[in-house]
N, C-alpha and C positions, 0 to 999 in steps of 0.2 A: 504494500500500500504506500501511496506517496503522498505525504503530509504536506500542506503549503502553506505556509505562515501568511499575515493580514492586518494589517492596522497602521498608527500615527507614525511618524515619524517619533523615534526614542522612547516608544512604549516599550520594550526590552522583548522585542522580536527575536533578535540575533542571542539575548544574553538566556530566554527562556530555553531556544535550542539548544547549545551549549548547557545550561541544567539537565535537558530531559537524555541528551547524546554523552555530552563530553567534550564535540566537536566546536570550535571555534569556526565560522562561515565567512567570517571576515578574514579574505583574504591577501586584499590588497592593500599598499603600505598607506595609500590616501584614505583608506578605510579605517587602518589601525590609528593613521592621526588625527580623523575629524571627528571618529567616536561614531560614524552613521555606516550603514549599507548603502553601497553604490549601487553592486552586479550581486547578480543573482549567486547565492552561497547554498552547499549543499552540504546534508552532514548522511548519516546512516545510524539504526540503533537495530542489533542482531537480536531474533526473539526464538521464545523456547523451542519454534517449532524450526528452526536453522533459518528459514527466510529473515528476509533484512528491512525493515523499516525505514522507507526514505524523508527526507526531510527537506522542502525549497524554499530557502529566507528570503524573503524578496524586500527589494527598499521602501523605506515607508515616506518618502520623501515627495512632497506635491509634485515637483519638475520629471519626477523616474517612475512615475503610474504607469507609461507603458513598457519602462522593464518589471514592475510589480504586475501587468498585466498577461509579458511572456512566460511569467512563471506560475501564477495562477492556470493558465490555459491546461489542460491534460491534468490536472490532480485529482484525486482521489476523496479528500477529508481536506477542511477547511479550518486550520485552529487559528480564529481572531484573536490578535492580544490587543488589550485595553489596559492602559496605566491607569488604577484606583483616585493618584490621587488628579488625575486633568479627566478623567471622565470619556467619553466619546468625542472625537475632534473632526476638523475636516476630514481630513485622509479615511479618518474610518468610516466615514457614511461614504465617501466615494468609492473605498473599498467594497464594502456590502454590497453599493449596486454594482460593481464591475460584476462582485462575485455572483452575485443574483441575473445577471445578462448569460454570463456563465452558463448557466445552469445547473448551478452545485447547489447540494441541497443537503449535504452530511456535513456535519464541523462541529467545532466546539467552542466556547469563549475563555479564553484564558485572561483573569483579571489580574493583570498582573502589578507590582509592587504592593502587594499587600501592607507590605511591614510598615509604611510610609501612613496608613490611614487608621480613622476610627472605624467603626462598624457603621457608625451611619453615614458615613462620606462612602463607605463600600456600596452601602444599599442601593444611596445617591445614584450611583454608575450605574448598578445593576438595571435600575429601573428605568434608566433613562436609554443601555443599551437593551433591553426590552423593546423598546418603543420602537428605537432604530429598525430593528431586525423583524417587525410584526410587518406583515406582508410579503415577507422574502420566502425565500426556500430554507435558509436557517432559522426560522422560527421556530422558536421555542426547544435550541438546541442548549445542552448544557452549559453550565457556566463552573469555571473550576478556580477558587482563591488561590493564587499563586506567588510567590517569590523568590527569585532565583538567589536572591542574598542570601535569604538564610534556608532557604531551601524546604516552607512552607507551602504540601500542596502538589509538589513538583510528583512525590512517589505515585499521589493517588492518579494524575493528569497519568502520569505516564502508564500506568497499569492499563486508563482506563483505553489509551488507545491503542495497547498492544490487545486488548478484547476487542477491539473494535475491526483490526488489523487479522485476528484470528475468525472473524464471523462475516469478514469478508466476502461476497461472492466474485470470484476471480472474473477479469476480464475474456470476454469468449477469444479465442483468438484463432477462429479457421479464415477469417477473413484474409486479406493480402497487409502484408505489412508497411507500416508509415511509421514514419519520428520525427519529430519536430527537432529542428536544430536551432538551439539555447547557445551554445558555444563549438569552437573548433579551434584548435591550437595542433601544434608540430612537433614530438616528441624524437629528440636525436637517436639514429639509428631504430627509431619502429614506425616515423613516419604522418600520415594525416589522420587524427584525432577527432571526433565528431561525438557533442554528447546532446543528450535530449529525453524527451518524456516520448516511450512506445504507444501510439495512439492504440493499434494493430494488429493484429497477427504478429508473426515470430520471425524473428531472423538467424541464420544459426552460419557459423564459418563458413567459407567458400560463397556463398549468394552472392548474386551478384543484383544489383540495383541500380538507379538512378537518382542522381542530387536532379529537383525539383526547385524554381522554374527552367535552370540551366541545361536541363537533358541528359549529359554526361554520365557513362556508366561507367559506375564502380563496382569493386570486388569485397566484400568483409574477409580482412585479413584475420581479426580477432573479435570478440565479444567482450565486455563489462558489465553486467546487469546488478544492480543494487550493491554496486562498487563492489562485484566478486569477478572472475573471468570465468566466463560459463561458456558452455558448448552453444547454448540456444538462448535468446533471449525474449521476452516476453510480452503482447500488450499489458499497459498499466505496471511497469518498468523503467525506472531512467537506464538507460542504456549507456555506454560509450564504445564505440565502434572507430577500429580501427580500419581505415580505409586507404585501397589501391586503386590504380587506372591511368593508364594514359594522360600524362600530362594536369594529373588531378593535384593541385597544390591547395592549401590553404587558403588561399586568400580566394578560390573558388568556391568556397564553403562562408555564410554568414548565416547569421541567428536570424530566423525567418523562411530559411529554406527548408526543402523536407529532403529526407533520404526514403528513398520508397521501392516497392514493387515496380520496374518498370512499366505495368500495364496500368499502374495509378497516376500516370505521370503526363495532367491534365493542363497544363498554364490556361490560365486566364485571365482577360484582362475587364472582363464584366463579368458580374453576378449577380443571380438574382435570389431576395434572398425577403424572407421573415423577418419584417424589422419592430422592436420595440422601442419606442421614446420614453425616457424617463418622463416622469409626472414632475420634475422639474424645470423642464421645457414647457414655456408659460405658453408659447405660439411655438403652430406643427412647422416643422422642417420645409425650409423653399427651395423649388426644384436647383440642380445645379448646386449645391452646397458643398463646399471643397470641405473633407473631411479627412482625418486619420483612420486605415481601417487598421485594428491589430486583431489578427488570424493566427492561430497557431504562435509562433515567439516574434512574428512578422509585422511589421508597423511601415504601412504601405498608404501613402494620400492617392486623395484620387475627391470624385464627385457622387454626391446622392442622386439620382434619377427620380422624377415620380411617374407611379406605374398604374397608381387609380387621382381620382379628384387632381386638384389642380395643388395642393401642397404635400408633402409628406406627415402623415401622421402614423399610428399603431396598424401596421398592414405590409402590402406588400410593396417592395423598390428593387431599386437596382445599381448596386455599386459599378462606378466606373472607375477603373483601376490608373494609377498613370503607368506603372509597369505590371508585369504578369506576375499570379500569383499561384502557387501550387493549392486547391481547397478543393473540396468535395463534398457532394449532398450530408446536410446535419450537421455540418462544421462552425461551432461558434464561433461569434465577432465580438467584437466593440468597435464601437465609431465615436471619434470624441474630432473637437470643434479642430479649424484649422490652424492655431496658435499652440493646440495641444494642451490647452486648460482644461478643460472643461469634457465631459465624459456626456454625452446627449444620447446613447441610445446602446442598441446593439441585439444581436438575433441570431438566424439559425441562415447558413445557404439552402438554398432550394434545388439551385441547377447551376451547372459549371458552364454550361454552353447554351446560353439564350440565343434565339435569333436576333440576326443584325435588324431584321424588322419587321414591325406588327408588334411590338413588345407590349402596347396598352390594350390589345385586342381584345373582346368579353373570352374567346375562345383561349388563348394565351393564359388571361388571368384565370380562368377555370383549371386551367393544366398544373398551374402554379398552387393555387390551392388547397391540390387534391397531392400534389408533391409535401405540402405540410404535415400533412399525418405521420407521423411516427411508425407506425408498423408498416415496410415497405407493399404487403400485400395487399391493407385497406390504400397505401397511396395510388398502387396500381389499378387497383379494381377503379376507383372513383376515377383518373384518369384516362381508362381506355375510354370513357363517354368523351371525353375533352379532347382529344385527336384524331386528328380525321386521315392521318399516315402511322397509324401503328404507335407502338411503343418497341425500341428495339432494346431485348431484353440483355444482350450480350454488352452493349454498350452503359446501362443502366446500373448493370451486374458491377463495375468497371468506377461508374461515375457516384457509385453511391457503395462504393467497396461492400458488397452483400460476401455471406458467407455461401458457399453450395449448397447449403440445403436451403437455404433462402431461395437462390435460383433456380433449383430445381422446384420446389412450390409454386412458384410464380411461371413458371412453364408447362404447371401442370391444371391450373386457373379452367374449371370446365365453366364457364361462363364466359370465355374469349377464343376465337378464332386467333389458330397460328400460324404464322410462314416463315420458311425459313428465309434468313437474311442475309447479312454481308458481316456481321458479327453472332449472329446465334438467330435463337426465334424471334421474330417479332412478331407482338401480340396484337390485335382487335376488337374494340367492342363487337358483337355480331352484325348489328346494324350499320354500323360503318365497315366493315367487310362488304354487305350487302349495295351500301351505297357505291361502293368501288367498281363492283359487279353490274352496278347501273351505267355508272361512265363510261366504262367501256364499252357497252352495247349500245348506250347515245353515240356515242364517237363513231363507233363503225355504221350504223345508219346514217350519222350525217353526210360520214363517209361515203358511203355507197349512193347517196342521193345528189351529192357533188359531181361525183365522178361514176358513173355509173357503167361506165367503157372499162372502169380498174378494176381488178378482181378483189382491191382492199390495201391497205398500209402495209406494211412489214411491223416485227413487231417492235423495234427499237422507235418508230414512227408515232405508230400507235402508244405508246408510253407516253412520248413529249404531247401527244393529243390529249389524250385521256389522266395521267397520273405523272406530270413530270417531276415532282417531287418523292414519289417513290422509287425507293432504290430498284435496279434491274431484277436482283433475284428473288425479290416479293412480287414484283410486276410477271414475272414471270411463275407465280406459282396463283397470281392472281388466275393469269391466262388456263395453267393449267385445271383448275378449278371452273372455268367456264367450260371450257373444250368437253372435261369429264361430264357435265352437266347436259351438255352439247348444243349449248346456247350458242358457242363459235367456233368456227372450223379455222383448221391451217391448209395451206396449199402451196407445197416448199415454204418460203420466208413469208407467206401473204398471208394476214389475218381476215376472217371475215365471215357475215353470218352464215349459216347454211343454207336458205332460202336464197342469198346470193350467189349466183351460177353464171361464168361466162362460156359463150358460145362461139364458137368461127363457123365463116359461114361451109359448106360442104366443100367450096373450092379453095377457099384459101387451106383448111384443112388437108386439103389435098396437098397443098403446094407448100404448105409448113412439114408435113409429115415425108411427103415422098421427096423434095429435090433440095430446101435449105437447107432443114433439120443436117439431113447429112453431110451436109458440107461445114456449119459448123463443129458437129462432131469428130470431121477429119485431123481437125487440130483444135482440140478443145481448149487448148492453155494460148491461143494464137489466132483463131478463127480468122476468116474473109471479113472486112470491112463492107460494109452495104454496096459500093460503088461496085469491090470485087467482085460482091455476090449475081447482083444486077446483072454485069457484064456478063459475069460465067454462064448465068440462065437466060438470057441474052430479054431483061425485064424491065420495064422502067424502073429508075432508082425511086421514086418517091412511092411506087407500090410497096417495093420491098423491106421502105423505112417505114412506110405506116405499120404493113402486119407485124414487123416486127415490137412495134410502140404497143402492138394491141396485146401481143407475145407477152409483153412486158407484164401486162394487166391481168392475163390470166395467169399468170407464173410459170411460164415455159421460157423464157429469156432472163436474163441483167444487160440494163445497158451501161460497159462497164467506162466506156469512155465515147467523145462524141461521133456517133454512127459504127459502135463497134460493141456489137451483141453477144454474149454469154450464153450458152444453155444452162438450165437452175444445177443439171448432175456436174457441171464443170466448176464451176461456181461452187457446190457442194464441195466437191474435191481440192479446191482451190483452199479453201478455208482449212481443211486438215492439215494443208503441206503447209498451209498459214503457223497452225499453231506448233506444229511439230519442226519447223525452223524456226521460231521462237523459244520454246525449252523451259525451263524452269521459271529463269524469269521473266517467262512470257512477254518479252520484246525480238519484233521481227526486221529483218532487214533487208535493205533493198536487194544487196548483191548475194546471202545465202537464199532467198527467195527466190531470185534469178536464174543460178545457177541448178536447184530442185526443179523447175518450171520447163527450164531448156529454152529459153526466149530470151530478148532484146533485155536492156534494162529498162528502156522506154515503157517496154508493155508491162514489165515489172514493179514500173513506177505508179503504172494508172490503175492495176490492179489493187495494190496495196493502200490507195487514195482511195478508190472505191469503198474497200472496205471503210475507210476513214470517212466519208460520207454516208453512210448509213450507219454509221455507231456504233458498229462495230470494234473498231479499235479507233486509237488516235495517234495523233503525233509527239512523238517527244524525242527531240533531236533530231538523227539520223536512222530514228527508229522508228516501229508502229507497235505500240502496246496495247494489247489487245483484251477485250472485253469477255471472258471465257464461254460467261453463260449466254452472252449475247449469239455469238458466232457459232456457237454451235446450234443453233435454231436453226442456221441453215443447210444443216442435215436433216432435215425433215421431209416427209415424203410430198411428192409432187405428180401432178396427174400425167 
């Protein structure tokens, strides 16, 4: 368990540890000569059961709330000390509400300097820190007479929080691992030093991770957990971690970063999030408010946003960052004023990745809403009504660190339609699956009533028609889900209803099937151009570019470049030798393409374009990286 110290400046924070440990926390030489806490101090007290009892001093001084705020962040148990004979002071009401934005709701009060008061200047305090604390989460937490002089007090405090310590329920820790980074220093011959409170899951030698917002992946050379060297260490743990990587120094590392799971490893530079104002804030918050946000040990300015009404009050907003912040759904803040006086509010994140826009949308705020609930399954359930493209559950899993069997429950939700996606399943209300199911079948009748000579879209067409905000492999398991139903048919790459049928007439059929047909065929990776064709059947050229446009429409051609026709089975073929000179990392290129093909590079060029106009693949560099589930729709059967 890790203890966090709380209160005035010289109520005997530092000297109370030191009674209950042994350990002096003041460790720097301006510390030893001003008599105050500057940085955050740490001591340990080892309990019957061998685990180790931590302890985070933080300074009680007006100007250092946001180093008393990095060390508050992650704690476990909250011991306020209060000097008997000053009573409850500024810092300490500022404290309570840091602590009560927090979210902390276990602690104790430690009244300390006893020896210095009468009994009823004791009471005085008591009653008056009563008052303070009525409406918080430490309401009506113990209060223990203390003095580290003479050492009234100290035995029973301390007893009672190694009971408190023993009847602990341990942090879950299947989730992915995070730790907030408090400090980092360089120790000769063992290297970069990183210590912090384990929000997380475990970390154990050899893992390897990522410093947060910076990206960079490190190795755990060693472990420290509750100042012992352990094999594994644990959420709800101060850790120190000894870290390796490429070019990773020190001064890469500040207090405010995170060391994490690289699959946690989110930057953000907005957030949208649960915000509370203190009831000391006489007028709500005005939009655009340059604020301090402190996240995790992190003290980051940036602007309040407002996300309902026209000012910020008790609801929902949206932090804008002036740099990127590593945070994750349920992550507590504080937001205090731009001068860093003053402490005005503070809450929970919502979402790490808002949209760049519609942010005040009823539908938006609905999403937002249902993201407040606590148990991630009522947050999902109330959400799938509130989007109208899924919830993709892989990336959720991710952005709201769940544990497996969290993800597995929520995947298993018989009240939501599932598709697989580009991170895992993505879920939907049934209704809005249904709605989707509608678009498409609007799309392809308006389609087929525009164009009525086409046999219908393709389906990367059809997508940007109907759902261009859905990813490809949900759009496609949409498609699948119709087809099965057999609201819509394929015919090679062409989508479209079944009622819709194209026809040639008997003669052109005749003269598609007996005399072009085969002459495209004869070089299917190289075909005759129209003019060729023409001449060879000795035809006019504008007959043999209509039926071929008409070719097009029923799906027995591609026109892959201008008056140069494809049949769909070359095209089909095309696309294999596509991804199979592509490889692993599915980028293809002009000249191993060229030379599988046995053609020009010219024609290699226009094929490969083609594909890149139909969305199939795109362009990046020198290359064509390709769309896997897209492309392969064009192995589907053709009449």
């Amino acid at each position: 368990m890790i203890v966090g110290t709380a209160g005035h400046i010289d109520h005997g924070k530092t000297a109370l540890v030191r009674a209950l440990t042994g350990v002096d926390t003041d460790r720097l030489p301006e510390e030893k000569a001003r008599g105050i806490t500057i940085e955050l101090g740490y001591a340990y007290q080892p309990l019957d059961s061998g685990e180790m009892l931590g302890f985070v001093d933080v300074p009680g001084h007006e100007r250092l709330v946001h180093t008393m705020i990095a060390g508050a962040t992650g704690i476990d148990f909250v011991l306020l000390a209060v000097a008997a004979d000053d009573g409850p002071m500024p810092q300490t009401r500022e404290h309570v509400q840091v602590l009560d934005l927090l979210g902390l709701t276990r602690g104790a009060v430690a009244l300390t300097k006893i020896d210095r008061v009468s009994a009823e200047r004791a009471q005085r305090a008591t009653v008056a820190l009563r008052q303070i604390l009525a409406g918080t989460g430490l309401a009506g937490c113990p209060m223990f007479p203390v003095s580290a002089l003479t050492g009234e007090g100290i035995g029973e405090l301390r007893r009672f929080l190694q009971q408190v310590a023993r009847q602990r329920t341990p942090r879950p820790t299947g989730a992915r691992f995070r730790l907030a980074v408090d400090r980092s220093f360089t120790l000769t011959g063992i290297g970069t030093i990183v210590t912090g409170t384990a929000y997380s899951g475990s970390v154990q030698i050899g893992d390897r991770l990522a410093i947060s917002p910076l990206g960079r992946e490190v190795r755990v050379r060693a472990v420290h957990a509750q100042n012992q060297p352990v094999q594994r260490g644990l959420a709800g743990q101060r850790c120190a971690l000894n870290l390796a990587g490429t070019d990773v120094h020190r001064q890469d590392l500040h207090r405010g970063d995170w060391v994490l799971d690289p699959a946690l490893h989110f930057p953000a530079s907005r957030l949208d999030v649960e915000l509370r104002v203190l009831a000391t804030e006489e007028q709500p918050l005005r939009h655009w408010l340059p604020v301090h946000c402190h996240l995790g040990a992190g003290d980051i300015t940036g602007r309040l946003a407002v996300l309902e009404g026209d000012s910020i009050a008790p609801g929902l907003a949206q932090l804008v960052l002036d740099q990127p912040l590593a945070a994750l759904r349920g992550d507590r803040f504080i937001v205090r004023d731009q001068s860093a006086q003053r402490t005005l509010g503070g809450g929970r994140v919502l979402d790490v990745a808002p949209p760049a826009r519609g942010r005040r949308k009823p539908q938006r705020l609905a999403l937002l809403r249902a993201f407040a609930h606590p148990d991630p399954l009522d947050a999902v359930r109330e959400a799938l009504g509130a989007t109208e493209y899924g919830l993709d559950l892989g990336l959720l899993g991710r952005q709201w660190n769940l544990e497996p069997a969290q993800e597995t429950a929520l995947a298993a939700l018989p009240d939501a339609a599932s598709a697989p996606g580009p991170n895992g399943p993505v879920l939907f209300a049934p209704e809005r699956w249904q709605a989707l199911r509608d678009r498409v079948l609007s799309a392809l009748g308006g389609e087929h009533a525009r164009f009525p000579e086409r046999l219908g879209p393709d389906r990367e067409r059809l997508r940007r028609m109907a759902a261009p905000t859905l990813s490809r492999p949900v759009f496609t398991a949409l498609l699948d889900d119709l087809t099965a139903r057999g609201q819509i048919a394929r015919t090679g790459p062409w989508m479209h209803l079944p009622e819709h049928q194209m026809r040639l007439s008997p003669e052109d059929e005749a003269l598609w099937r007996d005399r072009i047909a085969p002459l495209l065929r004869a070089q299917p990776f190289n075909p005759p151009r129209v003019r060729d064709i023409a001449r060879r059947l000795d035809l006019e050229e504008e007959r043999v570019r209509r039926l071929l446009k008409h070719l097009i429409g029923i799906g027995e051609v591609f026109q892959v470049a201008r008056d140069h026709f494809f049949t769909s089975d070359a095209v089909a073929e095309l696309a294999a030798i596509m991804i199979d000179v592509a490889g692993r990392d599915g980028e293809a290129c002009a000249a191993k393409f060229r030379d599988r093909i046995g053609g020009g590079r010219k024609v290699a060029i226009h094929i490969l374009e083609f594909f890149d106009r139909l969305g199939y693949s795109h362009r990046v560099g020198d290359g064509h990286r390709i769309f896997r589930d897209t492309l392969l729709g064009l192995n589907g059967s053709h009449r």
